[in-house]
Each structure stands twice: as structure tokens, then as C-alpha cells.
N, C-alpha and C positions, 0 to 999 in steps of 0.2 A: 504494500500500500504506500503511497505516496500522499505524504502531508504537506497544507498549504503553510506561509511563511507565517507565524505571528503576527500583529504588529509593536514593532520595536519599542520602547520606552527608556527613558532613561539613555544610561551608559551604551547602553545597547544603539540605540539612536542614532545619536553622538559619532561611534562605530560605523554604522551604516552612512551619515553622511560622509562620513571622514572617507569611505574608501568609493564612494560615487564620488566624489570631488576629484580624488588618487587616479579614477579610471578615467574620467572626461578630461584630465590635466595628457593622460599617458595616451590617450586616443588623440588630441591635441597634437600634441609632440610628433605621431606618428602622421598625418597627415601633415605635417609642418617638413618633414624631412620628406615626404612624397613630393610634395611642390618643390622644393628645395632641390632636390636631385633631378627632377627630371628637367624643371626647368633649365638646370645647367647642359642636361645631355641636349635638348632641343634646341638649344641655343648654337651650340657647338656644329647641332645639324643644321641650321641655316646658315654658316656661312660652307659648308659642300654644296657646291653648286655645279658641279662637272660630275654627276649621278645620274645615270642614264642608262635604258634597256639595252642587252647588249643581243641578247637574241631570244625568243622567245620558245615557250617549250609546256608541254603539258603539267599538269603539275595534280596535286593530291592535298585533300584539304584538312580539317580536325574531326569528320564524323562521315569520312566516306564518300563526299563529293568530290567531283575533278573537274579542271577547268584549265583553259589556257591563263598561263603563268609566264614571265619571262627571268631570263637572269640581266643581272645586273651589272656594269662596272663604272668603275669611280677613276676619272682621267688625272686628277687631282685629289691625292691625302690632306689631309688634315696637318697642321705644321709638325705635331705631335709625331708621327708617322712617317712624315717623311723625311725628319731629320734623323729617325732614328742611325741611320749609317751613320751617323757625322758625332751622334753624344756617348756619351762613356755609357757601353751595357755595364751590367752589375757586373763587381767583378767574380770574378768565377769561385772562388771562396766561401761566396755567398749563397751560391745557386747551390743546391745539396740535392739529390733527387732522393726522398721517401719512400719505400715499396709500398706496397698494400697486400699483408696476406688474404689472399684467396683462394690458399691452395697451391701446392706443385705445379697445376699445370694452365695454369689462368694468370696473367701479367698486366700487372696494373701499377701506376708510381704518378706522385706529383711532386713539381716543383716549382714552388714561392719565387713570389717576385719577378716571374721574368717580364712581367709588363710593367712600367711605373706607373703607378695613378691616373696620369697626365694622360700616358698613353692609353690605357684602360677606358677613359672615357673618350677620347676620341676613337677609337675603335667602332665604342655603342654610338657613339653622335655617326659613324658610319654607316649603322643599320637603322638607324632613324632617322636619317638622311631617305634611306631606300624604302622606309617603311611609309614615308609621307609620300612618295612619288606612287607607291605600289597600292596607296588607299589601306594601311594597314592590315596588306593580304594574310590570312591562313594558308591559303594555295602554295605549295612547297614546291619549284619547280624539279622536273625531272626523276623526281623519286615514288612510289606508293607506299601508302600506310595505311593498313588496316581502318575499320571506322574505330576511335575513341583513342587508337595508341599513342597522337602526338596532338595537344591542345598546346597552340601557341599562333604568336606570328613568325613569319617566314621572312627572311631577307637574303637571299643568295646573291652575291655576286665576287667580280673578280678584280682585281687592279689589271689597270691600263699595262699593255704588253712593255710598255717604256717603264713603267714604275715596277711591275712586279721584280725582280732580279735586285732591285736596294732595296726593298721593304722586308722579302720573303727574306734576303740572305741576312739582312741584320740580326733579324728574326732568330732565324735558324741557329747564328753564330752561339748567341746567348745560351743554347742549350748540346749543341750537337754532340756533344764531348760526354752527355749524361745519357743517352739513348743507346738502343743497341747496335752494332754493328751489321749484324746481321738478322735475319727473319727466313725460318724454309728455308737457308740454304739462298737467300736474297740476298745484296748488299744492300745497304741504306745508301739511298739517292742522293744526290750531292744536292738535291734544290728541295724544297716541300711541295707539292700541290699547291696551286694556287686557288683554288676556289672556297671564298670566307664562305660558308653557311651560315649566319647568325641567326638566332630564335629569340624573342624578346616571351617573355611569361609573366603575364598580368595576374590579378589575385583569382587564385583557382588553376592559372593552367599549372600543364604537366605534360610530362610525356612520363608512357608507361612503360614496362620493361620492354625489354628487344635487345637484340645486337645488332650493330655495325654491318651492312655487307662490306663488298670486295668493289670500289673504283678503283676505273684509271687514273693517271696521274695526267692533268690535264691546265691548260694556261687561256686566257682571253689570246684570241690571236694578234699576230702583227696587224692587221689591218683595221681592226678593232671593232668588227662585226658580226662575230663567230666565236666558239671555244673552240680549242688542240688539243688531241688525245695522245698522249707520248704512248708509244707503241711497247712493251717490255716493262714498264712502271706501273705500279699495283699499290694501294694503299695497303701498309702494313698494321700502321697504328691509327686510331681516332686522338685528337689532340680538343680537349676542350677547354679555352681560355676566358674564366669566370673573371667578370668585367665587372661585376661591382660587389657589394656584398652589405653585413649586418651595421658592424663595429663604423665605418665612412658614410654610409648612403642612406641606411635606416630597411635593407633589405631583409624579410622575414620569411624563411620557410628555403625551398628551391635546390637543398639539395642532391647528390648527385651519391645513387643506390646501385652498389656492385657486388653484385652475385657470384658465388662458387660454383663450380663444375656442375653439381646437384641442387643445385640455390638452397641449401641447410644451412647458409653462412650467408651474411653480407654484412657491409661496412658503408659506412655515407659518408659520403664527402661534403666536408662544408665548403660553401664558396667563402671565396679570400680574395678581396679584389688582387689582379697582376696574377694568380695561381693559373699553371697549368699544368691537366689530368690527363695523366696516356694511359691506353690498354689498347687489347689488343682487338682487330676487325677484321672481318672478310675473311674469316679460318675455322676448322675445326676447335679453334680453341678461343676462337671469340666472346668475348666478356659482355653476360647478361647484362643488363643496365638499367637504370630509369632518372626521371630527371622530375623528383618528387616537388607538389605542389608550395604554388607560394600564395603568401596569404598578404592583406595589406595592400596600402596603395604605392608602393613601392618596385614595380618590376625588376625582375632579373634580366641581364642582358647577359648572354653570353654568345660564344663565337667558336665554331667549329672547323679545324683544318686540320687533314689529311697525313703524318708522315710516310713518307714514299718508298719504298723498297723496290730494287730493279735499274737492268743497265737501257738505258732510252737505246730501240734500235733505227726509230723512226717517228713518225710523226701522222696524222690524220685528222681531216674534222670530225668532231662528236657532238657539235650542233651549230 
């Protein structure tokens, strides 16, 4: 049986106002850091102005529909981004890579810090750039998903064929020395994939378990109207680069749930703004997952890109 509340007197009262005051002061504060935050990402996305469809492609949405979708790219980073060649990465000292047990035979690790704050948010001002042009699609291009597995927004695209090569290799530089050398009997690729996936997650979305399939490793072309499928290059790792978080932004809920072999085990990852989570895709031994709900007016931004394994034997359009 279930009893209704009394009503309060006294000390008791006193009590009860004291923590309706405590909640409407800390519901306050949380909407106050939602304005706060986004406003800044929004901001950052108005001045990318060089965001633009880059080819367009079927796409798969949050409950089963599909629709034409296109990918995107960006002719022009954000300063944040584009200087990264030019500013001191962390020094390597700092960067540590963390395993994740899973089990023997399932590989998963993160490592802090490889984005700075700075960069972190121009990153997301980069898929919130694409999300205002795209009408804040669902529509995921090029990929299927079950109806219910991935609730979010969708922002795919690629840097301009002149920018990817300093952004990716800065990128790259900051970590490559922590990753594996090899994959299957693969070498790791001297470049990453270029194609950013970002997902932005409003209060409620999610994405539910799943693994990672198997892409090409692939770039916006020279001519900058089409994507390149490098011929020999296979995505080995999923790399997910969590762009904001609790402790800076006022981000609640959103993190990132990895499964053992049997799924009898998991571990969550908290997001950490500048953290980034690898395991492994596209294999027998691909790492369950899920990217658990967030709550609050706070979205999560994060950003998904490829590590490559395989020797380039050639080259091909793939859209």
C-alpha cells in the first residue's frame, strides 16, 4: 500500500521549504549552465561559414525511417583546429593510455587530454555549424540502424581535401605512439580516416548497444564534390572524442557502456571533455557498446573517427 504525504508542521515544514528552495536554486543553476554552454558552442558555429553539402546519400533515421541525407564538409576550421599543426600538443608525458578490462579478448583504452578545451569546443561549434544547415537532421547518412538503436542528431562530414592532411596528422601525432601497431596481421595506417561522424544527444537521446562495423578508409576528394575510398584501408579501431562533459559544461548522464565477450561484464565511460575512447570495430572481436542517455538541458557533443589499418593500394569513388 502506498501512503499519501502528511501535511508538514513545524520543523518539518521549515524542512520541506528549505529543500524546495535547494531544488529550484539547483534546477536554476542547471538550466543556467545549459544557456551558458550552448550559447558559446552556437556562437563559435556562426562564425563557420565554409559548411556545405558535399554529396548527398541515403541515410537512416532514430525509429526506422530513411530518407535522403547528405555528407558534409567544412572548406575552412575553426582557428582552434586549424592551428593545431602550429601549437604545442601535450607533451607526450602527459598523454598515458588506460586499458579497460573486458576480458582477454575484447580491446578497449582511453586517453585524456588529447583535445584542449579550446579545441573541444570548436570541434562541436563544427557539428553545429552542420546541424543548423542540415535543419537538425536525425537522418545519418550512408549507414542503417535498426528502429530505436540510435536516438540523436546526425552531423557527418569531412574537411576540405586541402585541410584534411594538417588537421588529421596533428591529430594523429598527439596519440600514434599509444595505439597498436598492428591489427589481423594489418599495419596501422600512416593517416586516420577522415570522415568526422559527430552525434549531438539532447535530454533523452541514446544510442543502444551495437558494434562498430568494418569501413573503408576514405577522404573528401581533390575536387571537393565526392568522397575516396582508399583501396587496402579498413577501419580497425572506432575512436570516440567526448567534446564536453559534467565538471566545464554542466553535462549530465551520456555515458559510454562496454561490454565483454558474453556482456556478464561492462564498464562506462565517463565523458571528460578532450578524452578519447578506442576499441575495437569491424571484427570478430568487436566491442559491444552503447552511448547511455542524457538527461538535462545540456547536450552531449561528441565526435567519431575511424583508426585505419592497411597498406593504400589505390584509390576509388565511394560516393
Amino acid at each position: 500500500m502506498q501512503l499519501g504525504p502528511t501535511a508538514p508542521t513545524g520543523a518539518t515544514a521549515a524542512a520541506a521549504a528549505a529543500a524546495s528552495v535547494a531544488l529550484n536554486c539547483s534546477s536554476i543553476s542547471s538550466m543556467s549552465a545549459a544557456s551558458i554552454y550552448q550559447t558559446r558552442i552556437s556562437a563559435l558555429a556562426e562564425s563557420i561559414t565554409t559548411a556545405r553539402p558535399l554529396v548527398s546519400s541515403r541515410g537512416s533515421g532514430n525509429h526506422g525511417e530513411s530518407g535522403q541525407s547528405s555528407f558534409y564538409t567544412i572548406d575552412e576550421l575553426p582557428p582552434a583546429l586549424a592551428r593545431m599543426k602550429h601549437s604545442s600538443p601535450p607533451p607526450l608525458q602527459s598523454l598515458q593510455r588506460t586499458d579497460i578490462d573486458l576480458g582477454p579478448d575484447r580491446l578497449a583504452f582511453y586517453i585524456d587530454n588529447v583535445l584542449s578545451h579550446d579545441e573541444a569546443d570548436a570541434l562541436a561549434s563544427c557539428a553545429e555549424a552542420v546541424l543548423e544547415h542540415n535543419g537538425h537532421s536525425r537522418l545519418a547518412p550512408g549507414i542503417q540502424t535498426p528502429p530505436g538503436m540510435r536516438i540523436n542528431e546526425a552531423a557527418h562530414w569531412y574537411p576540405s581535401h586541402a585541410l584534411a592532411p594538417r588537421f588529421f596528422g596533428a591529430l594523429f601525432d598527439r596519440f600514434r605512439s599509444l595505439v597498436p601497431p598492428t591489427l589481423d596481421g594489418l599495419p596501422l595506417h600512416h593517416r586516420l580516416s577522415e570522415k568526422i561522424a559527430q552525434f549531438k544527444y539532447g535530454d533523452g537521446d541514446r544510442f543502444n548497444r551495437h558494434v562498430d562495423g568494418l569501413f573503408p578508409g576514405q577522404g573528401a576528394n581533390e575536387a571537393g564534390d565526392g568522397v575516396d575510398e582508399w583501396t587496402g584501408v579498413v577501419s580497425g579501431m572506432s575512436i570516440l572524442f567526448y567534446l564536453n562533459d559534467g565538471p566545464n559544461d554542466g553535462l549530465i548522464g551520456g555515458e559510454t557502456r562496454l561490454w565483454s565477450a558474453d556482456a556478464s561484464k561492462y564498464v562506462d565511460v565517463t565523458p571528460a571533455k578532450g578524452r578519447a575512447l578506442f576499441f575495437r570495430r569491424g571484427s570478430y572481436d568487436a566491442v559491444l557498446h552503447a552511448g547511455l542517455p542524457v538527461s538535462g538541458g545540456v547536450p552531449k557533443y561528441m565526435a567519431l573517427i575511424n583508426l585505419a589499418y592497411g597498406e593504400q593500394t589505390g584509390m576509388s569513388p565511394m560516393f
